[in-house]
Residue, then its C-alpha position, 0 to 999 in steps of 0.5 A: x530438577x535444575x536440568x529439567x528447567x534449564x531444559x524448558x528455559x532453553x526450549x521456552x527461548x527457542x521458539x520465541x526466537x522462532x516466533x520473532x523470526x518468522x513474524x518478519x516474513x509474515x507481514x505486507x511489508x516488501x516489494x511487490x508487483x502488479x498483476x494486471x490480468x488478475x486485477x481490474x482492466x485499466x488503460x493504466x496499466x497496459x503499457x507499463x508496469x508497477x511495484x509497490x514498496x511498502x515499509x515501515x519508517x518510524x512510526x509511519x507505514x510508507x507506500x512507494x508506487x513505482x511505475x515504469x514504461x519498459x524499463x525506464x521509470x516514468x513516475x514514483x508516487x509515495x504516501x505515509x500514514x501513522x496508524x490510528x495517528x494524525x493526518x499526514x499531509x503531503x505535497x502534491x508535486x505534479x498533474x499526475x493523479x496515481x489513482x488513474x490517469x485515463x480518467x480526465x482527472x488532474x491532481x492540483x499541484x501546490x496542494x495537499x493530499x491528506x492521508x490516514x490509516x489504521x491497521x486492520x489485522x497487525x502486519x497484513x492488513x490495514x486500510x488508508x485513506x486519502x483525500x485531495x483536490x482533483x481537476x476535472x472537465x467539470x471543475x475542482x473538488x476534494x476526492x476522497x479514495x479509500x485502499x483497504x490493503x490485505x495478504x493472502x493466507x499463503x502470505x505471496x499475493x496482496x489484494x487492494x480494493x480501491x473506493x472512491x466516492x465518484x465510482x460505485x463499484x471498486x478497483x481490485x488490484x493484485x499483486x505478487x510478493x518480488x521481495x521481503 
């Protein structure tokens, strides 16, 4: 009798080890790539390229853009949220707008960009949002961007559907799994 549930012990351990083990390689969090003939046709894009690291740093989840044109960086943009946490507040450095460039929109440096978000399925999907002031032709005024972010079934290409309030249709962006 002992033996039998030193037996099932062992094989009880065995596959919560297994199941912790394989959570890690089913989440967003990684490196990954864009792939712009499978997304939304954007000037953006055309002559350079972008990864996206996502990661988890404390109780934040953190989205690091890295654009590149060729293979000299030309433009890192982060932001943070805490899920279902307060806003975080970010500083805005530069005129780039990362949302996109091509549009005649100006970020105001020496504001802020509010951001929140909240996990929609724990590890592969969540929503997050950002509101900042923006400079146009027409003037300055808060924009608000909404990115739900989720994984394919096979876990190797994550999907961004980018809504903003001036535009009725969303970007979709896709992008491939670089790393873990």
């Amino acid at each position: 009798m002992k033996m039998h549930i030193l037996k099932l012990l062992v094989l009880l351990f065995m596959m919560a080890a297994f199941a912790a083990c394989t959570f890690g390689e089913r989440n967003v969090f990684g490196t990954w790539e864009l792939q712009p003939d499978e997304s939304t046709d954007l000037a953006t894009w055309r002559y350079r390229t972008l990864t996206l690291d996502i990661s988890q740093q404390g109780k934040q989840t953190v989205l690091i853009q890295k654009w590149r044109r060729g293979n000299e960086p030309f433009f890192t943009d982060s932001l943070a949220f805490v899920p279902d946490g307060d806003a975080i507040r970010i500083p805005i450095t530069r005129q780039h707008w990362p949302d996109n460039w091509y549009m005649g929109v100006l970020a105001v440096p020496g504001s802020e960009r509010t951001v929140t978000g909240e996990w929609q399925s724990e590890g592969q999907a969540f929503t997050v949002s950002s509101t900042q002031p923006v400079q146009t032709s027409q003037g300055e005024f808060n924009l608000k961007t909404t990115l739900d972010v989720s994984m394919d079934k096979k876990l190797d290409v994550l999907r961004i559907s980018v809504q903003r309030e001036t535009r009725p249709t969303p970007i979709e962006l896709v992008f491939k799994r670089v790393s873990r």
